[in-house]
PDB file of the backbone (N, CA, C, O) and the ligand in Angstrom, with CONECT records:
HET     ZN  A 101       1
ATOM      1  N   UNK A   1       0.188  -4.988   2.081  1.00  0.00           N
ATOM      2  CA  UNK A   1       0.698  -4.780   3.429  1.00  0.00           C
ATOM      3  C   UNK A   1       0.708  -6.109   4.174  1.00  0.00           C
ATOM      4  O   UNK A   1      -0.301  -6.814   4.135  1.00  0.00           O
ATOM      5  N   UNK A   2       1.782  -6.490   4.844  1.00  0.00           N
ATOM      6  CA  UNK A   2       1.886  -7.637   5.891  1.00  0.00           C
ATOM      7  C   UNK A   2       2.294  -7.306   6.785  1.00  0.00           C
ATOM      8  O   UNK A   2       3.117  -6.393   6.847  1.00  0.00           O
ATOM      9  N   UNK A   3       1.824  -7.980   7.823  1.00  0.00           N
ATOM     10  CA  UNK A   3       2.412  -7.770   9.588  1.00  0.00           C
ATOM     11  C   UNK A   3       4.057  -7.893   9.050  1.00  0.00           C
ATOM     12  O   UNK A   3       4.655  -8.376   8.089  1.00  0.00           O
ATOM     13  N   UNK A   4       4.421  -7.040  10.464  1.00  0.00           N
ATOM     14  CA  UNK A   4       6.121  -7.395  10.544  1.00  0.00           C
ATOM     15  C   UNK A   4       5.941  -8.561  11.411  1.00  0.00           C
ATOM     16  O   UNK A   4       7.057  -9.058  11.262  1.00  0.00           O
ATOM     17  N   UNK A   5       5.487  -9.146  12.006  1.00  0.00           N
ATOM     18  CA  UNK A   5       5.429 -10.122  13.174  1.00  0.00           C
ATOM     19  C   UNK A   5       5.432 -11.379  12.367  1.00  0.00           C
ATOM     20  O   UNK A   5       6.464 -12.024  12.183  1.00  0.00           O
ATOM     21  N   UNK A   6       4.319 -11.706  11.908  1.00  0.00           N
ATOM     22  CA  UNK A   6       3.860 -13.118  11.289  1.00  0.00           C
ATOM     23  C   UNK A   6       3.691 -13.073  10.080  1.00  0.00           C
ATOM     24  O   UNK A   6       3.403 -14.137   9.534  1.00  0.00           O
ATOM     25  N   UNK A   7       3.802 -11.901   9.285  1.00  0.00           N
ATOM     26  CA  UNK A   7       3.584 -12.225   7.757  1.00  0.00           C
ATOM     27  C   UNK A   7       1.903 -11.830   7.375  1.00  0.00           C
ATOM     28  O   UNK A   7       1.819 -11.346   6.247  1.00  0.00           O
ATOM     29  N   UNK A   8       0.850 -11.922   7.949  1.00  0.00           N
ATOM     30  CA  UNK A   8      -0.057 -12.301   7.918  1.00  0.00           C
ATOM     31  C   UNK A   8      -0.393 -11.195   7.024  1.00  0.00           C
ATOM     32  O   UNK A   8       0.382 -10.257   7.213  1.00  0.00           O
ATOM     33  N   UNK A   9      -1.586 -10.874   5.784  1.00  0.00           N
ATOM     34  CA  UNK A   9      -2.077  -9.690   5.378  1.00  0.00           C
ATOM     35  C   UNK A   9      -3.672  -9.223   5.727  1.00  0.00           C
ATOM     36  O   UNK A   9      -4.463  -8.400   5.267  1.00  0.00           O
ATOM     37  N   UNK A  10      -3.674 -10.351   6.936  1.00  0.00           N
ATOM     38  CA  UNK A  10      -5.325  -9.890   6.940  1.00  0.00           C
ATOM     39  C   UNK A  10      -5.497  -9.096   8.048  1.00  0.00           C
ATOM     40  O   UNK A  10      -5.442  -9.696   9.121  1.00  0.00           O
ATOM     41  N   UNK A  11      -5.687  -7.936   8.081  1.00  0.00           N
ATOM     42  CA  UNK A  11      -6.001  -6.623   9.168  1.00  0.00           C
ATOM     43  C   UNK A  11      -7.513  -6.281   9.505  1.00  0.00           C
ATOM     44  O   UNK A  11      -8.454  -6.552   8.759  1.00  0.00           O
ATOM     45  N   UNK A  12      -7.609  -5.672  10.688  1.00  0.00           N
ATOM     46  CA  UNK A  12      -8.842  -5.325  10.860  1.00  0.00           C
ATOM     47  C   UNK A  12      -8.642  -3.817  11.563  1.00  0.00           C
ATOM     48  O   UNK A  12      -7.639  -3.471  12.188  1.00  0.00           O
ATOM     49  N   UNK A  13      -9.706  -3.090  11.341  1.00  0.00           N
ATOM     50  CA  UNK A  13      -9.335  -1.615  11.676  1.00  0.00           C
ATOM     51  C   UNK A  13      -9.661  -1.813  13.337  1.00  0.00           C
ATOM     52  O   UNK A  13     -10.623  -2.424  13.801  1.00  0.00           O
ATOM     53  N   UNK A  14      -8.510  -1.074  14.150  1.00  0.00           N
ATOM     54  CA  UNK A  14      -8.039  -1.097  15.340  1.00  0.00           C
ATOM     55  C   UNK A  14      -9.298   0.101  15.988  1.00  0.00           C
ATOM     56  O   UNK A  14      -9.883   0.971  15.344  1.00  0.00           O
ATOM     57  N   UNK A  15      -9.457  -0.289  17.702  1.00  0.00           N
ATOM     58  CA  UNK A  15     -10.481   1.050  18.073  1.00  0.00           C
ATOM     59  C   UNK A  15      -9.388   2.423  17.955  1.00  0.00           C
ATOM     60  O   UNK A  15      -8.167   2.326  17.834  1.00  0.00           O
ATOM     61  N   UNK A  16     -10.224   3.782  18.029  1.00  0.00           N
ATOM     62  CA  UNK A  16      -9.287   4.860  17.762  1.00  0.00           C
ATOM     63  C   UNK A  16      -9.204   4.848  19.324  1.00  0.00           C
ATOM     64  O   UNK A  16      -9.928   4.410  20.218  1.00  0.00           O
ATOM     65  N   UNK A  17      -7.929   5.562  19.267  1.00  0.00           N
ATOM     66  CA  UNK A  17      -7.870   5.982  20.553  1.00  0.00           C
ATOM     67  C   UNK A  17      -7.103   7.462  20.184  1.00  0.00           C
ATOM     68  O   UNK A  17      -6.562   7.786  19.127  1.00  0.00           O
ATOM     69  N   UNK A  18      -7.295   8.415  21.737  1.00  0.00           N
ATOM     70  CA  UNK A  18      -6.906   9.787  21.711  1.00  0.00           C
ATOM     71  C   UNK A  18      -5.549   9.791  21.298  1.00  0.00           C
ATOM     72  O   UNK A  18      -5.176  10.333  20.258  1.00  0.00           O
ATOM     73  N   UNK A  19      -4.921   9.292  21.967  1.00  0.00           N
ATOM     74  CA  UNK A  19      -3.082   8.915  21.424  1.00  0.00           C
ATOM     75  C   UNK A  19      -3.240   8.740  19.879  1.00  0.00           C
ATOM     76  O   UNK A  19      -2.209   8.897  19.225  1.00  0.00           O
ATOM     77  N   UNK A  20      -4.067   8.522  19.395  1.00  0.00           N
ATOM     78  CA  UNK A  20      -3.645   8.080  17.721  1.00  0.00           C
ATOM     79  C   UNK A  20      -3.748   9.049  17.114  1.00  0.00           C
ATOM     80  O   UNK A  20      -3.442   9.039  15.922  1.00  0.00           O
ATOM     81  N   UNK A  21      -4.217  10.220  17.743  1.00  0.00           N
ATOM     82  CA  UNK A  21      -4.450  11.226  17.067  1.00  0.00           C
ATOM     83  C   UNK A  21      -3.002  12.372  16.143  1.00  0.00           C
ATOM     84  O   UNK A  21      -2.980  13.118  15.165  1.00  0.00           O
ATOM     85  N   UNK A  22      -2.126  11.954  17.055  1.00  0.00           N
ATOM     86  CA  UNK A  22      -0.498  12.445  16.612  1.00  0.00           C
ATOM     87  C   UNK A  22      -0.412  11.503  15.239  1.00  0.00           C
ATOM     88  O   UNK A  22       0.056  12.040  14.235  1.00  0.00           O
ATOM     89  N   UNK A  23      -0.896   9.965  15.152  1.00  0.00           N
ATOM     90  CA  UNK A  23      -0.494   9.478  13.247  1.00  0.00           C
ATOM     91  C   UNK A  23      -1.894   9.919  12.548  1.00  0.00           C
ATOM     92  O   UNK A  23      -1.743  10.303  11.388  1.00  0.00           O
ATOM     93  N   UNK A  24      -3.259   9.937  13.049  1.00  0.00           N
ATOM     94  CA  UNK A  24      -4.083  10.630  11.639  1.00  0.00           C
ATOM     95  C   UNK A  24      -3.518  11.914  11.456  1.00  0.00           C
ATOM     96  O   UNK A  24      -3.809  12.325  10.333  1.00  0.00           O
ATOM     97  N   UNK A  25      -2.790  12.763  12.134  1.00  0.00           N
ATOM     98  CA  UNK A  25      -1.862  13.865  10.987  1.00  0.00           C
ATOM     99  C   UNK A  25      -1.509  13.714  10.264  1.00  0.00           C
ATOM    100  O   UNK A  25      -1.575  14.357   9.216  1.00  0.00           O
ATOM    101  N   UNK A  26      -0.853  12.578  10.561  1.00  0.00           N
ATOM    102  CA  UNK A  26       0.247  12.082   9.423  1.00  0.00           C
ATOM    103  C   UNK A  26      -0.638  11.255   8.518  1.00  0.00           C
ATOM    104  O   UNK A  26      -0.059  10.451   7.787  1.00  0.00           O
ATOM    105  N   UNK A  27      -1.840  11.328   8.464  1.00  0.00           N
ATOM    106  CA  UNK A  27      -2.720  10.449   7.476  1.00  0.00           C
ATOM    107  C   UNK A  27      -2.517   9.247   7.807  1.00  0.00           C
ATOM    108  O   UNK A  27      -2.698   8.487   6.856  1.00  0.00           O
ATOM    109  N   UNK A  28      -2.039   8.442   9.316  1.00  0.00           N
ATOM    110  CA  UNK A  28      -2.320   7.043   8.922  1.00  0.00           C
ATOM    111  C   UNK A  28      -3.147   6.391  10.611  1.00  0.00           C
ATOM    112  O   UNK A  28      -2.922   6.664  11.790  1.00  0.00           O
ATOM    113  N   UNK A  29      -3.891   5.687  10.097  1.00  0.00           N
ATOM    114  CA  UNK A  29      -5.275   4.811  10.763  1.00  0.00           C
ATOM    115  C   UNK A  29      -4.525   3.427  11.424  1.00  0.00           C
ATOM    116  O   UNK A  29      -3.742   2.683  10.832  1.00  0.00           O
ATOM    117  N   UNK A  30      -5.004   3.309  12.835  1.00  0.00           N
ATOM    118  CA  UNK A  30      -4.489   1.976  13.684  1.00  0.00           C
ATOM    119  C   UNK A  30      -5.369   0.792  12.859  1.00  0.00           C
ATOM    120  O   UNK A  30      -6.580   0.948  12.704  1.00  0.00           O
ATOM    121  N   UNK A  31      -4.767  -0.239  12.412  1.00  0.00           N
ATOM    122  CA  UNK A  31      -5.240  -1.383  12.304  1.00  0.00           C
ATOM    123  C   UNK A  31      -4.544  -2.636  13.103  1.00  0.00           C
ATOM    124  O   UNK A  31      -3.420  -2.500  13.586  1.00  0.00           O
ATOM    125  N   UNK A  32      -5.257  -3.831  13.212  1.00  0.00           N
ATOM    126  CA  UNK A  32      -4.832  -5.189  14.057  1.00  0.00           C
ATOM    127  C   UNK A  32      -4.610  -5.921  13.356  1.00  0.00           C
ATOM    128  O   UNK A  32      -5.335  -6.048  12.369  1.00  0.00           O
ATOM    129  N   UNK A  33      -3.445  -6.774  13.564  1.00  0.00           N
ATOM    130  CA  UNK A  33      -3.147  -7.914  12.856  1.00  0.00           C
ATOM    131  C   UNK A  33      -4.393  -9.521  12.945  1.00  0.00           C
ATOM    132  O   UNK A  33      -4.401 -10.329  13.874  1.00  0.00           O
ATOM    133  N   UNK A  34      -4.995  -9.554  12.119  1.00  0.00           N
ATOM    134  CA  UNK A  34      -5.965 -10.820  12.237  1.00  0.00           C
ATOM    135  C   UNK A  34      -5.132 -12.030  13.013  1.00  0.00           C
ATOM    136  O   UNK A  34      -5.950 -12.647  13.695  1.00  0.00           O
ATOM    137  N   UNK A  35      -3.844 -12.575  13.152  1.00  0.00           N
ATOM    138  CA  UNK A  35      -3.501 -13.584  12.982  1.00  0.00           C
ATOM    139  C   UNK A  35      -2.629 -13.866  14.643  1.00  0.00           C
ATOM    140  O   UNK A  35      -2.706 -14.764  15.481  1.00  0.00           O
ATOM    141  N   UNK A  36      -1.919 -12.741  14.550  1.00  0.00           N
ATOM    142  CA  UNK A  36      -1.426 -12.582  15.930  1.00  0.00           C
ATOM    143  C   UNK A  36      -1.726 -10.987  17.088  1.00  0.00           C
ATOM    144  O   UNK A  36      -1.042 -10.430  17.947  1.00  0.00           O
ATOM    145  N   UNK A  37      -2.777 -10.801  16.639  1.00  0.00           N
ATOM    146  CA  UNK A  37      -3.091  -9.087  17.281  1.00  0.00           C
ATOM    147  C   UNK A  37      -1.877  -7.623  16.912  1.00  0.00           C
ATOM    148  O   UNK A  37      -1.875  -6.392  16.942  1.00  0.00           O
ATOM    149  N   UNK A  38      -1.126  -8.560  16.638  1.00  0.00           N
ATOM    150  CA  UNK A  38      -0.287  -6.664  16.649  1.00  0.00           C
ATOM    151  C   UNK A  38      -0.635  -5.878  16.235  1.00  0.00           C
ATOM    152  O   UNK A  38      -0.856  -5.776  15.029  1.00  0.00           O
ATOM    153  N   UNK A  39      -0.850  -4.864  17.222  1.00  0.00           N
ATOM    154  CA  UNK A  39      -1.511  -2.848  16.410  1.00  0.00           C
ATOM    155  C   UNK A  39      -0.233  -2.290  15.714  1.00  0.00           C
ATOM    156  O   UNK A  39       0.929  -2.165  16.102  1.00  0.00           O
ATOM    157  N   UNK A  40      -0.907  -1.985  14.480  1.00  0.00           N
ATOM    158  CA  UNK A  40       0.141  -1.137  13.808  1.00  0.00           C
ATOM    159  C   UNK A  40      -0.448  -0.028  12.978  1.00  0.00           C
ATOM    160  O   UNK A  40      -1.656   0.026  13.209  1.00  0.00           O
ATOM    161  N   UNK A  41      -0.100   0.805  12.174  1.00  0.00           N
ATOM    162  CA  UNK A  41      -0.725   1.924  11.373  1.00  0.00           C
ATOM    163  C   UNK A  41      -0.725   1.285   9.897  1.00  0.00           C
ATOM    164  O   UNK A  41      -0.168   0.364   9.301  1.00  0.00           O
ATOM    165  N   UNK A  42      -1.583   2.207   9.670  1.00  0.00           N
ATOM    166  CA  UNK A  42      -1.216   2.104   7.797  1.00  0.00           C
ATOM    167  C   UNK A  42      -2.380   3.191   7.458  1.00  0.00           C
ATOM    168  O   UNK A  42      -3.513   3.504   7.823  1.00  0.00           O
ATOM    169  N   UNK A  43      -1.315   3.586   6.472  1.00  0.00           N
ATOM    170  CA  UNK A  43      -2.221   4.740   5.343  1.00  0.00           C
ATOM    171  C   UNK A  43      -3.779   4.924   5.811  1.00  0.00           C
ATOM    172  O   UNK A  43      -4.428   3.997   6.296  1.00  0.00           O
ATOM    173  N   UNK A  44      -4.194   5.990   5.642  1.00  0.00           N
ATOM    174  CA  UNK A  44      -5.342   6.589   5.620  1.00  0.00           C
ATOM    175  C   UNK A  44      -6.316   5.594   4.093  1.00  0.00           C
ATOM    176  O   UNK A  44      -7.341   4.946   4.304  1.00  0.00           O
ATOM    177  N   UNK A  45      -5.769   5.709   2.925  1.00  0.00           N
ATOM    178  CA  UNK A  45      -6.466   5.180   2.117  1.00  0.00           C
ATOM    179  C   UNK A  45      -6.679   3.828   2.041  1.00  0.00           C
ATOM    180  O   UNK A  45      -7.543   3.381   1.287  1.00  0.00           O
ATOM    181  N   UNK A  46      -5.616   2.727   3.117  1.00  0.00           N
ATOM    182  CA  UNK A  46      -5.710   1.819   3.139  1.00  0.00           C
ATOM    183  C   UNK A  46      -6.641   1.176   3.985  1.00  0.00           C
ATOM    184  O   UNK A  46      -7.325   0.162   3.847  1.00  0.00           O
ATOM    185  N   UNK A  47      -6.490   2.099   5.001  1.00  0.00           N
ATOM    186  CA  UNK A  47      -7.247   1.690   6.251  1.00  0.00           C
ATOM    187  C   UNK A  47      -9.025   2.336   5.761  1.00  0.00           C
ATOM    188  O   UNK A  47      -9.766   2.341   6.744  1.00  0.00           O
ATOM    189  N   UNK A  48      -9.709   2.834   4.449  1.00  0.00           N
ATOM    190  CA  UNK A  48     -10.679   3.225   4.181  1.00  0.00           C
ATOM    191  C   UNK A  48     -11.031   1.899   3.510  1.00  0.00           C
ATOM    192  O   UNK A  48     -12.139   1.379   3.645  1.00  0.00           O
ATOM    193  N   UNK A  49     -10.036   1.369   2.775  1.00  0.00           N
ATOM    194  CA  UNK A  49      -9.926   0.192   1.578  1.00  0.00           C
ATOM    195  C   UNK A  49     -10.681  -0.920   2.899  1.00  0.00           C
ATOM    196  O   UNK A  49     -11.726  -1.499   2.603  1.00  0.00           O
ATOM    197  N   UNK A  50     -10.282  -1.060   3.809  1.00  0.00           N
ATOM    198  CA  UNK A  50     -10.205  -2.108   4.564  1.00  0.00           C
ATOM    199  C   UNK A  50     -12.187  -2.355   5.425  1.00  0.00           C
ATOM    200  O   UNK A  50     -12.962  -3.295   5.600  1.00  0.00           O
ATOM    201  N   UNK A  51     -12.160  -0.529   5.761  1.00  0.00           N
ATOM    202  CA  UNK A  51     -13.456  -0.361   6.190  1.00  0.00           C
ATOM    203  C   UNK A  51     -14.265  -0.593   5.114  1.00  0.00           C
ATOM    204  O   UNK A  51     -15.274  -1.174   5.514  1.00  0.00           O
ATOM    205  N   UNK A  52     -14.299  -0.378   3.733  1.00  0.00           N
ATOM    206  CA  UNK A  52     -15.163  -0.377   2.848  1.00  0.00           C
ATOM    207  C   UNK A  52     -15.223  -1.858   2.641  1.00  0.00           C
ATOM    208  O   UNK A  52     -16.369  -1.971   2.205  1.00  0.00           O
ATOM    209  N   UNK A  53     -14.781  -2.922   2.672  1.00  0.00           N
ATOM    210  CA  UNK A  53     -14.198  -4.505   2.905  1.00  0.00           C
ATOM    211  C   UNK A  53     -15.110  -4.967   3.743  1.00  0.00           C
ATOM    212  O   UNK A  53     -15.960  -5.770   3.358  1.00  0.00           O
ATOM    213  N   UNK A  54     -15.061  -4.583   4.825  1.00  0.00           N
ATOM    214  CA  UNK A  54     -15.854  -4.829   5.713  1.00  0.00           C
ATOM    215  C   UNK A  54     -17.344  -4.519   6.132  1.00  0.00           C
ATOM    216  O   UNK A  54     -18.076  -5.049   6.968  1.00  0.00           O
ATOM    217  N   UNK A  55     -17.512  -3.575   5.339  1.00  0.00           N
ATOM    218  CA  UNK A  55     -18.949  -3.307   4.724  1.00  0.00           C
ATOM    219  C   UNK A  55     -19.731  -4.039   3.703  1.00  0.00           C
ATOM    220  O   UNK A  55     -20.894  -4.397   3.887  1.00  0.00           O
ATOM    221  N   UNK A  56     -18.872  -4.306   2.326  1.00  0.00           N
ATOM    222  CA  UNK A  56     -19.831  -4.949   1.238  1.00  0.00           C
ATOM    223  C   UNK A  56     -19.596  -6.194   1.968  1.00  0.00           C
ATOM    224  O   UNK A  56     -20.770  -6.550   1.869  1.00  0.00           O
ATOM    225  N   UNK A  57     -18.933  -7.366   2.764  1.00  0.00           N
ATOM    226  CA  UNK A  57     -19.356  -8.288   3.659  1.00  0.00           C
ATOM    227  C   UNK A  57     -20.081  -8.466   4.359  1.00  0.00           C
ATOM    228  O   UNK A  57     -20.468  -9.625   4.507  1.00  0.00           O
ATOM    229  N   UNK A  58     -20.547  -7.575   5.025  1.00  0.00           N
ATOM    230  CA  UNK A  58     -21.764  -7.292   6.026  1.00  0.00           C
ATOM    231  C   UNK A  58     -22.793  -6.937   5.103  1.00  0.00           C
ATOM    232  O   UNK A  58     -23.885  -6.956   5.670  1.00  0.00           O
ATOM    233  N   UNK A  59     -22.862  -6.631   3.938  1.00  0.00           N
ATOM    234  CA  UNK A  59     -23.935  -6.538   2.911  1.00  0.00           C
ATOM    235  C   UNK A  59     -24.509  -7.808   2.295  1.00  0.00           C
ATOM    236  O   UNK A  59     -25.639  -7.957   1.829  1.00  0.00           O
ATOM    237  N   UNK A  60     -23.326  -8.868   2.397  1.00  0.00           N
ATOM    238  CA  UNK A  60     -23.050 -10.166   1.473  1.00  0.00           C
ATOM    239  C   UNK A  60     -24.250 -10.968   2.655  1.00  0.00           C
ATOM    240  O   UNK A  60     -25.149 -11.751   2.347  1.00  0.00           O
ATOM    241  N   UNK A  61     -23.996 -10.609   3.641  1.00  0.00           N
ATOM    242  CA  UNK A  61     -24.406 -11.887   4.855  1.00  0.00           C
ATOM    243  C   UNK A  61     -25.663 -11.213   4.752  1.00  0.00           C
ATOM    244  O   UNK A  61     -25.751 -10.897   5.938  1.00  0.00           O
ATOM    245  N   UNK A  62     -26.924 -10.656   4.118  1.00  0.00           N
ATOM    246  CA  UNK A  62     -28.002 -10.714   4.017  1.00  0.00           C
ATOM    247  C   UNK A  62     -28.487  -9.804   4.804  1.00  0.00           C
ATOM    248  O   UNK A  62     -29.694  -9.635   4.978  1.00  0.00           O
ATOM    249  N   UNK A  63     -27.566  -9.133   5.353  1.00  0.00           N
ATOM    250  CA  UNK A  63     -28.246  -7.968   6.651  1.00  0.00           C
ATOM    251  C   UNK A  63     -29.581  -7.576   5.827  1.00  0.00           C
ATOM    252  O   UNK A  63     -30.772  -7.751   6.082  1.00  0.00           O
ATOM    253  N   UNK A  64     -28.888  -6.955   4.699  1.00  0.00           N
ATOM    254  CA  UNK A  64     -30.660  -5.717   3.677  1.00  0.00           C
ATOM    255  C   UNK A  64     -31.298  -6.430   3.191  1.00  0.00           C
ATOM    256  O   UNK A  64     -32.298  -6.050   2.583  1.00  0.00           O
TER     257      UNK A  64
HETATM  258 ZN    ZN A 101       0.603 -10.557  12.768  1.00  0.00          ZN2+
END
């Protein structure tokens, strides 16, 4: 997945908001563009791919 804006592929999962609730029907999760902010959606499994990413990193930096 890449931004339509800048190309960029590095995303970060977006806050939920009540409005987003009409695309998790549709199975898909707000994420942010790392590079230039744009909110956009993507897949439910992608946007899990992304949270789970962001976990074994926060594991890496010695938290446990
Ligand atoms: Zn972008």
């Amino acid at each position: 997945m890449t931004c339509i804006d800048c190309g960029s592929s590095s995303f970060r999962l977006s806050r939920f908001r009540f409005s987003d609730l009409e695309r998790l029907a549709l199975l898909q999760y707000p994420v942010r563009c790392r590079s230039c902010r744009r909110r956009t959606f993507v897949g439910l499994p992608l946007a899990l791919a992304l949270y789970q990413a962001r976990r074994s990193k926060r594991k890496e930096s010695g938290v446990f």
